[in-house]
C-alpha positions as CSV (number, residue, x, y, z in Angstrom):
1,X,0.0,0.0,0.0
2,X,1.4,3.3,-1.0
3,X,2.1,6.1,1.5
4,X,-0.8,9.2,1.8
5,X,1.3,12.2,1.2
6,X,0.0,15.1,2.3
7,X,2.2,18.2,1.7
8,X,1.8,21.7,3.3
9,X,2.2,25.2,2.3
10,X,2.2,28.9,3.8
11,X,0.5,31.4,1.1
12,X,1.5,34.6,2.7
13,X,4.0,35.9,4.5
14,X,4.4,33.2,6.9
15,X,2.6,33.1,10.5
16,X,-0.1,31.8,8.5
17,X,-0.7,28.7,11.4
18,X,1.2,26.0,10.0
19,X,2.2,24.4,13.0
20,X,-1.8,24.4,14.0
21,X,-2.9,22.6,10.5
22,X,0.0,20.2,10.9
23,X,-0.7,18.8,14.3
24,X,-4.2,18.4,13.3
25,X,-3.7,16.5,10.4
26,X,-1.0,14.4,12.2
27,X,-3.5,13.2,14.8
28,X,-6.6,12.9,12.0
29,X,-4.2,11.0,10.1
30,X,-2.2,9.1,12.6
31,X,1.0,10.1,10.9
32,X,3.9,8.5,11.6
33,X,6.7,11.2,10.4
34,X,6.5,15.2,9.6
35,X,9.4,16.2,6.9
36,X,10.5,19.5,7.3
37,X,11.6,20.1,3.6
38,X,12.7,24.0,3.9
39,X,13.6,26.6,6.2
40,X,15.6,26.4,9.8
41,X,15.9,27.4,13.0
42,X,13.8,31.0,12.6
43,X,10.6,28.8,11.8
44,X,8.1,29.6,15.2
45,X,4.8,27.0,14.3
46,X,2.9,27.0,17.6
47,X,1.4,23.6,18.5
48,X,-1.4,23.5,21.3
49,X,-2.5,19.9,22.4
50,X,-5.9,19.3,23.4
51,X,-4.8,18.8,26.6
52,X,-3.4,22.1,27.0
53,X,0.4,21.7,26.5
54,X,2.0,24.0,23.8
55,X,5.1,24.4,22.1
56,X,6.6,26.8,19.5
57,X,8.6,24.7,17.4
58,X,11.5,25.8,15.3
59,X,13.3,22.6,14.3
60,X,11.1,19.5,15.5
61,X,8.5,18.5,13.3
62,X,4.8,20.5,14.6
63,X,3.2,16.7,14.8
64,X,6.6,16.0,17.4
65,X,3.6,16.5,20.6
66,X,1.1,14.1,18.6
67,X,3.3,11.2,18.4
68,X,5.3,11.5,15.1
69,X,8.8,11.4,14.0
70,X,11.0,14.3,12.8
71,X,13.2,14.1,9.4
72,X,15.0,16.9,8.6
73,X,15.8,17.1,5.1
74,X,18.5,18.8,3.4
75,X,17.3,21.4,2.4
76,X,16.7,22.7,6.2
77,X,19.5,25.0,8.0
78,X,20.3,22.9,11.3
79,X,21.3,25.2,14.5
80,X,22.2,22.6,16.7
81,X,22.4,24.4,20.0
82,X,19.1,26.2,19.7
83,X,17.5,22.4,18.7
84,X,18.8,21.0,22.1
85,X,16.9,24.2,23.7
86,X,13.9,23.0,21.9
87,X,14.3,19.3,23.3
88,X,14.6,20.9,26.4
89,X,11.0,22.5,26.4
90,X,10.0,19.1,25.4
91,X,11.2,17.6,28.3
92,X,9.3,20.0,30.1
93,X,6.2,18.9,28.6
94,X,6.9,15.0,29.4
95,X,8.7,14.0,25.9
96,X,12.5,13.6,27.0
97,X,14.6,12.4,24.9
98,X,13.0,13.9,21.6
99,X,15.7,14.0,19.4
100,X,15.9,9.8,19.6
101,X,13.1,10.7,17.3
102,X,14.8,13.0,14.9
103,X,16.0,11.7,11.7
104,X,19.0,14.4,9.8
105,X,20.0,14.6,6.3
106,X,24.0,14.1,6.3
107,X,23.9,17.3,4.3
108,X,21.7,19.6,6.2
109,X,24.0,23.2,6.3
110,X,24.7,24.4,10.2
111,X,24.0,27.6,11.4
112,X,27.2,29.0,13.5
113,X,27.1,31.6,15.9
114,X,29.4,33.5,13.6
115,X,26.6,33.6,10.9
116,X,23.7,34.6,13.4
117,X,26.3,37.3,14.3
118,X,27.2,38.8,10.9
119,X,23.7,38.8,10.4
120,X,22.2,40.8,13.1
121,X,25.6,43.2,12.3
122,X,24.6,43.6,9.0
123,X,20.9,44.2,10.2
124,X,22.3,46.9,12.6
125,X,24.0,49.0,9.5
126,X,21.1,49.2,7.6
127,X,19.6,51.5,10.4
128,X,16.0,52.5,8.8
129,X,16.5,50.3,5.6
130,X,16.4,46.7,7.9
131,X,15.0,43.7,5.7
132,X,13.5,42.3,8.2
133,X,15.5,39.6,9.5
134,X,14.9,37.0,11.8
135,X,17.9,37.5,12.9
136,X,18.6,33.7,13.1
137,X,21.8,33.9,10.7
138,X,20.1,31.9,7.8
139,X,21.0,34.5,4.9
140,X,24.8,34.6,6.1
141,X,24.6,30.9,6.3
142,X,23.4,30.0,2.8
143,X,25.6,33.0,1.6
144,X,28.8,31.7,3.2
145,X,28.0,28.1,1.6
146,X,27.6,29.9,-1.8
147,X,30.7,31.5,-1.9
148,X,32.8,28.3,0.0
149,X,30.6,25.2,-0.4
150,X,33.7,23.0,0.6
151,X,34.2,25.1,3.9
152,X,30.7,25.1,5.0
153,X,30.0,23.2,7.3
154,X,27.0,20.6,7.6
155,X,25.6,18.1,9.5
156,X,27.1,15.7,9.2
157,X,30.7,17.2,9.9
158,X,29.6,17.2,13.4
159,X,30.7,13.4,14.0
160,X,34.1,14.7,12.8
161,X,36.0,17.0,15.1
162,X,38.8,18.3,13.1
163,X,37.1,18.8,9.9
164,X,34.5,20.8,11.7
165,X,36.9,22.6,14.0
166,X,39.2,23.6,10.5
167,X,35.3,24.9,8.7
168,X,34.4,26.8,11.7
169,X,37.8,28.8,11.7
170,X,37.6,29.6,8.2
171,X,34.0,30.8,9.0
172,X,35.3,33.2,11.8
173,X,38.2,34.9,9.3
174,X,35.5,35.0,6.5
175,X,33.4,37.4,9.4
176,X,35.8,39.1,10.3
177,X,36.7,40.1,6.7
178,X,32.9,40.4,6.4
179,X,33.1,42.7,9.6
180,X,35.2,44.8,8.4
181,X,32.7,46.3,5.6
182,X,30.3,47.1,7.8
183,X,31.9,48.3,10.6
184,X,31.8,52.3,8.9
185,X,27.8,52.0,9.6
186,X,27.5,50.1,12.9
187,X,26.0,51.8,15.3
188,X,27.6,52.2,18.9
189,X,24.6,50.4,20.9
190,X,25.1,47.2,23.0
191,X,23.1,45.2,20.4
192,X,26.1,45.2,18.6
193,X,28.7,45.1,21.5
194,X,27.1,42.0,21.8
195,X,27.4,40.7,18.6
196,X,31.2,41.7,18.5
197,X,31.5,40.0,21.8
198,X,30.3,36.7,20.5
199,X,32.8,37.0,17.1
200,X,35.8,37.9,18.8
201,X,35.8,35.1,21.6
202,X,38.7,32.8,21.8
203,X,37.1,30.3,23.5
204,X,34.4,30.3,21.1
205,X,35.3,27.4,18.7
206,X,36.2,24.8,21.5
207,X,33.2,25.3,24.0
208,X,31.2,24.4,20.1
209,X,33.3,22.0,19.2
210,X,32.1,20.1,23.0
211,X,28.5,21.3,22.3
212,X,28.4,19.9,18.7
213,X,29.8,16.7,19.9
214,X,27.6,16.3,22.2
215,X,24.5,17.1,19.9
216,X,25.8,14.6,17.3
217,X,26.2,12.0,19.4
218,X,22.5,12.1,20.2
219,X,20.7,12.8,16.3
220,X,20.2,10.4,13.9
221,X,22.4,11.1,10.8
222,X,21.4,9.4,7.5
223,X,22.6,9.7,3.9
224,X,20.9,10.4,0.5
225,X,18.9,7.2,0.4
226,X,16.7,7.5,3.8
227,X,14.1,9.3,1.8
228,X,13.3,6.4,-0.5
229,X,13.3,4.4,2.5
230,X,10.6,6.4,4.5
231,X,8.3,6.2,1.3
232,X,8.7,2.6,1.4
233,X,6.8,2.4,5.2
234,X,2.6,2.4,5.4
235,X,1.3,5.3,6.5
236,X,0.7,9.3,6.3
237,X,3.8,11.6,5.7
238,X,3.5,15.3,5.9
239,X,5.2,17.6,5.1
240,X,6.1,21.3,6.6
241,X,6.5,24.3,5.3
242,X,8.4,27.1,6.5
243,X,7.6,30.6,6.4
244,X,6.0,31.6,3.7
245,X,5.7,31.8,-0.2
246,X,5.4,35.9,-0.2
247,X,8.6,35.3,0.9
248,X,10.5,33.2,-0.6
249,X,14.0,34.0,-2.0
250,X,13.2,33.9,-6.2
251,X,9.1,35.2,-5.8
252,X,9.2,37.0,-2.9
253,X,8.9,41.0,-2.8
254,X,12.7,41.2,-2.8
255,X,14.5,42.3,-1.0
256,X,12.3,42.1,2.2
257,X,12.7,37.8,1.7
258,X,14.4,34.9,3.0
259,X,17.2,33.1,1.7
260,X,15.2,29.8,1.1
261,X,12.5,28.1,-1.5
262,X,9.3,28.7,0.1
263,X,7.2,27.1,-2.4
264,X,6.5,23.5,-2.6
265,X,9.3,23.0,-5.4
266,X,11.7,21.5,-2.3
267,X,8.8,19.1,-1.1
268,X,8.3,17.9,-5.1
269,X,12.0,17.5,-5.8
270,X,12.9,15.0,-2.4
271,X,9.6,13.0,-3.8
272,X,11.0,13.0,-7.5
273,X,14.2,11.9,-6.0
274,X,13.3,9.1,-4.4
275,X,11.3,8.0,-7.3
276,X,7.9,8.7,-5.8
277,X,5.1,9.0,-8.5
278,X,2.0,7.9,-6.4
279,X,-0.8,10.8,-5.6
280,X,-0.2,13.7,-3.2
281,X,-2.9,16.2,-1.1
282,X,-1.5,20.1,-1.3
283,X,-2.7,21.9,1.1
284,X,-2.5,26.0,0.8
285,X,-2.7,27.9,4.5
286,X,-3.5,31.3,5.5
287,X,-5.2,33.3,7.9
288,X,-8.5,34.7,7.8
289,X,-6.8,38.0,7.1
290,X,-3.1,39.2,6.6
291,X,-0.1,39.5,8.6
292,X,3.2,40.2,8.4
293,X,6.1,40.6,11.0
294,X,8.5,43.9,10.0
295,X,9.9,45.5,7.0
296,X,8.2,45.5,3.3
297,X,5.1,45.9,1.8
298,X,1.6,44.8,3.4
299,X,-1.0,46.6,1.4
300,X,-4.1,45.7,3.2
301,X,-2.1,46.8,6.4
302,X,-5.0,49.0,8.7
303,X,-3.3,50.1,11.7
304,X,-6.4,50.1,13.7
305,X,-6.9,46.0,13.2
306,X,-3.1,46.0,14.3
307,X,-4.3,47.1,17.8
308,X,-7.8,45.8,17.5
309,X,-6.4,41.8,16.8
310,X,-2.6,41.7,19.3
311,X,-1.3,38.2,19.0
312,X,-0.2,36.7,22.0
313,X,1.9,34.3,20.1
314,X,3.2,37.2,17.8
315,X,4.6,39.7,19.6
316,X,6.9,42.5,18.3
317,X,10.4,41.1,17.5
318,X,14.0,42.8,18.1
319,X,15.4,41.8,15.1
320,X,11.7,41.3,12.9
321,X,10.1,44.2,14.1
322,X,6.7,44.9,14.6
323,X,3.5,42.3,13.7
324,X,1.5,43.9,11.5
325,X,-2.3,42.9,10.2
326,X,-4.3,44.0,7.3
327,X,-7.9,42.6,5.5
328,X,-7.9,39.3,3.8
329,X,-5.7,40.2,0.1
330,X,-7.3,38.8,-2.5
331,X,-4.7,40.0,-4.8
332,X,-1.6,38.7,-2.8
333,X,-3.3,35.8,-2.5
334,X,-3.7,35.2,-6.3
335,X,0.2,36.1,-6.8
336,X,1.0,33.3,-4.0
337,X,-1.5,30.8,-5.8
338,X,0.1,31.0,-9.1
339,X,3.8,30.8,-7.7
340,X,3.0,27.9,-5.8
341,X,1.6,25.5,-7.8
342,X,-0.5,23.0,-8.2
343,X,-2.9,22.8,-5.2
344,X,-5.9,20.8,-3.8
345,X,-7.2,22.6,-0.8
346,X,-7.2,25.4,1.3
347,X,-7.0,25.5,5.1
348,X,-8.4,28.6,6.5
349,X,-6.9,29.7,10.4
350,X,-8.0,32.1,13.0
351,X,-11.3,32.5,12.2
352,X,-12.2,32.6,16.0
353,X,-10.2,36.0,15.9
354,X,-12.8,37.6,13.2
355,X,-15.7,37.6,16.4
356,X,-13.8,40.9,18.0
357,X,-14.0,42.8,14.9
358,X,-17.1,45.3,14.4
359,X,-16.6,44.9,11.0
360,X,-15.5,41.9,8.3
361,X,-13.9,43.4,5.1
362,X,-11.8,41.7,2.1
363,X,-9.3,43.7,0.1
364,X,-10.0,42.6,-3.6
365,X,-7.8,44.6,-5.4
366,X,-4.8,47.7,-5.9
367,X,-4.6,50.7,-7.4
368,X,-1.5,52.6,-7.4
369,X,-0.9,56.5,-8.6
370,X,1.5,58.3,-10.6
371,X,4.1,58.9,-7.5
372,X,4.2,55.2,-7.7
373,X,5.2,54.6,-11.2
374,X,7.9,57.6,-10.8
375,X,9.2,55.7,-7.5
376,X,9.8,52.7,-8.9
377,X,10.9,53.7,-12.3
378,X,8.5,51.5,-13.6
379,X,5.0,53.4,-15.0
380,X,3.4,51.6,-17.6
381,X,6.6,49.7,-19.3
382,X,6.8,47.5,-16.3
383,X,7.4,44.1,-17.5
384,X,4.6,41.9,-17.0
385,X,2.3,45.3,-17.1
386,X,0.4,46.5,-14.4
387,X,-1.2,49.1,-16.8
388,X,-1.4,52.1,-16.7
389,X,-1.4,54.5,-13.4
390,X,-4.9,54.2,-11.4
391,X,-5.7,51.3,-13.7
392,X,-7.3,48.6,-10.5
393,X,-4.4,45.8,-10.0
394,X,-6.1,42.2,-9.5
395,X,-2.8,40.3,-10.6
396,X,0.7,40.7,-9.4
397,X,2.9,39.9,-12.8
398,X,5.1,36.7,-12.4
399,X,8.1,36.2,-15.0
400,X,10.3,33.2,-16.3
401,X,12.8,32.8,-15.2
402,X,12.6,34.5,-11.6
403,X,14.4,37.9,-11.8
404,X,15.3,39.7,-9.0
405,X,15.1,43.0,-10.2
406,X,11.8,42.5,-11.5
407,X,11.1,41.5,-8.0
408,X,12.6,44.9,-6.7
409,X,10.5,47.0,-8.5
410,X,7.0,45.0,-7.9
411,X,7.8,45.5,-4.0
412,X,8.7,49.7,-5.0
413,X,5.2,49.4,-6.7
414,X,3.4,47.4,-3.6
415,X,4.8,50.7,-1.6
416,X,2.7,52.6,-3.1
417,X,-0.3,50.7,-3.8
418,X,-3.7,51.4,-2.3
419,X,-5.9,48.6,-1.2
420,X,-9.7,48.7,-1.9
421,X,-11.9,46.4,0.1
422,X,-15.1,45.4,0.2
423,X,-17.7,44.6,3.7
424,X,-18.2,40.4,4.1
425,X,-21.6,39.5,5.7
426,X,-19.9,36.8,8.0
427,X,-16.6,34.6,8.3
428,X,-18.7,32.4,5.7
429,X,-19.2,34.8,3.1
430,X,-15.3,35.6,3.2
431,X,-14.6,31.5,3.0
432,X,-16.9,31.7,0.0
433,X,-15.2,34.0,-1.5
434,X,-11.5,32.9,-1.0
435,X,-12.6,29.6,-2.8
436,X,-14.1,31.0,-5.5
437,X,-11.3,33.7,-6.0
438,X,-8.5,30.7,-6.2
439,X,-10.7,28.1,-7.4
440,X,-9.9,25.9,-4.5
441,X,-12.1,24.2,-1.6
442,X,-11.8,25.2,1.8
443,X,-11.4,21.9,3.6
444,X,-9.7,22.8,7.1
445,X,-11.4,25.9,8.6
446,X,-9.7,26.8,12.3
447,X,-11.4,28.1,14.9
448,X,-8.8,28.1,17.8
449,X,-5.1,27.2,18.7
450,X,-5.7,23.1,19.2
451,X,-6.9,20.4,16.9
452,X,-10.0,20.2,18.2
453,X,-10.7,23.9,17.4
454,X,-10.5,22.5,13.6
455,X,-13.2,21.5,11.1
456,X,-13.0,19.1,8.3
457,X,-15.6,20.3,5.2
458,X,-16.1,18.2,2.6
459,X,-14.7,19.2,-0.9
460,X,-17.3,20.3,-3.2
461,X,-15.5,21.6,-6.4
């Protein structure tokens, strides 16, 4: 019997309630393993059991508190010292010894101190202009690996001392070097005192060295062929996004993005690989309306549903920023549709948080004015066309091949775009009319943090 792949995706700007969907359909499903197939240690996907426990988790799989396995996948940045945190929580909640049930791909990249550090550095130069980092270290990370794959060091280094201990000494003269372009525009606050600290410690490298040891003596390390051999057991397999595809590194509004494939095209290529060609269930998550945590554009951003909807799991972040809200986007929506892919359902969260709201509205499209056009450069020559000035924008232009500076001036554009909304009769009317705006059944609707908060609807396409 073939396994039931079901495979999970984040259609805005992460934040979207990923964790929640996933521990839902783990227990639904009795799953026996949750793939994380992108992203790293800056994922947050809040899990609440029904019997009350919750977790945020970062690098175990969100079905870890519902009984199922963990595989990391290659194509995850590993930060070892912030996982064994994570186990720790765990413990708390009666599950020691968590990482027994953690499966690593040999060639999973690590996140080092020095990479976090460079990053929240080079976060600290840009003053105003921050990207919005997480502050995690995964840009510098995939960014170091890019320029030095043979001195970036991955997981499965960590069962061998001296090669790790030579790549981590490289990594600390390639920050300093690093360092030493940004230091014109650091500013002279203990954030980065701090961060200088951590870079310049000579003790550093040895106290990881012991801490990485002791990780990988712990973790389950396995090569290339473990994914053909997890297809080959009974059972439900799901699979978890990270953050989400309004940001991902190629269709994302760049440069306010990650460093990592948010789509599904990670999930589709580890299947391929192993030679999978059975049927899969895509599921597409979002909110009932949209967030977004710090820098870039949120067009259906209303300040007063910012203070009228806090989130308790959301707070602002030093290195993110502020969490922001807006009306359900139709329009960002359709651009996050088309980048993703193919698609079977939707899963609709938060729902219970549309009940404080003395209004329900929907943004259904843009219009943007001539100061936009001269801002960006782009007016009404902007490849893939969004027409003329005040012309009403229901499609964000994709190109092929990805272009990054098509990207750039799509987010100067989304600057300066007005959204135009429209009133919803009820949380039903809106599900209505996010189906038939991305011809797509709403199957999981959320009502609450825990699984049995969730509701299964029958697909009616």
């Amino acid at each position: 019997m073939p396994p039931h792949i079901i495979l999970t995706v984040d259609l805005g700007f992460g934040d979207a309630g990923k964790g929640s969907i996933v521990d839902y359909l783990t227990r639904t499903h009795s799953a026996h393993t949750v793939v994380r197939y992108n992203g790293g240690a800056q994922a947050g996907h809040r899990v609440v059991a029904p019997d009350g426990r919750a977790h945020v988790f970062a690098q175990f799989g969100a079905g870890t508190l519902a009984g199922a396995a963990t595989f990391l996948s290659r194509h995850m940045l590993l930060e070892p010292l912030a996982m064994l945190e994570e186990e720790r929580h765990l413990t708390r909640l009666g599950l020691p010894d968590a990482l027994a049930n953690v499966t690593l791909d040999q060639q999973a990249l690590l996140i080092t101190p020095f990479a976090r550090a460079l990053n929240r550095l080079r976060e600290l130069a840009r003053g105003t202009q921050r990207h919005g980092s997480c502050g995690i270290g995964i840009g510098e990370t995939v960014d170091l690996a890019l320029h030095y794959p043979d001195h970036a060091p991955r997981a499965g280094d960590l069962r061998h001392p001296a090669i790790l201990s030579r790549k981590l000494t490289f990594l600390r003269e390639r920050a300093y070097e690093r360092l030493a372009a940004l230091r014109p525009t650091l500013p002279a606050s203990p954030d980065a005192a701090a961060e200088l600290d951590l870079l310049h410690d000579p003790d550093l490298i040895p106290w990881l060295l012991d801490a990485y040891d002791g990780f990988a003596r712990r973790v389950n390390l396995v090569g290339p062929e473990y994914v053909c051999q997890l297809l080959q057991r009974d059972g439900t397999i799901i699979f978890e996004g990270a953050q989400g595809v309004l940001l991902d590194e190629w269709r994302g509004f760049h440069p306010h993005t990650t460093w990592s494939t948010t789509t599904l095209a990670y999930a589709d290529q580890l299947l391929a690989e192993a030679g999978f060609t059975g049927q899969t269930q895509r599921i597409g998550i979002t909110r009932a309306y949209a967030t977004r945590h710090g820098a870039g554009p949120l067009v259906s951003e209303e300040p007063a549903l910012t203070a009228a909807m806090p989130d308790p799991a959301n707070h602002d972040h030093p290195w993110q920023s502020n969490f922001r809200v807006g009306w359900l986007d139709l329009v960002q929506l359709r651009y996050a549709r088309a980048v993703v892919g193919p698609l079977d359902h939707l899963a609709v969260t938060c729902l219970d948080r549309l009940a404080a709201l003395p209004e329900l509205r929907i943004c259904t499209r843009y219009s943007f004015s001539d100061a936009a056009a001269g801002t960006s450069g782009l007016g009404g020559n902007f490849r893939g066309g969004l027409g003329p000035p005040r012309t009403p924008l229901l499609q964000l232009p994709i190109v092929h091949p990805p272009d990054l500076n098509h990207q750039a001036q799509l987010t100067a554009t989304l600057m300066h775009c007005t959204a135009h909304t429209e009133p919803l009769h009820d949380a039903q009317h809106l599900l209505a009319r996010l189906s038939q705006t991305l011809d797509l059944p709403v199957t999981i609707t959320s009502w609450g943090p825990s699984a049995t908060d969730k509701r299964e609807i029958e697909a009616r396409m």
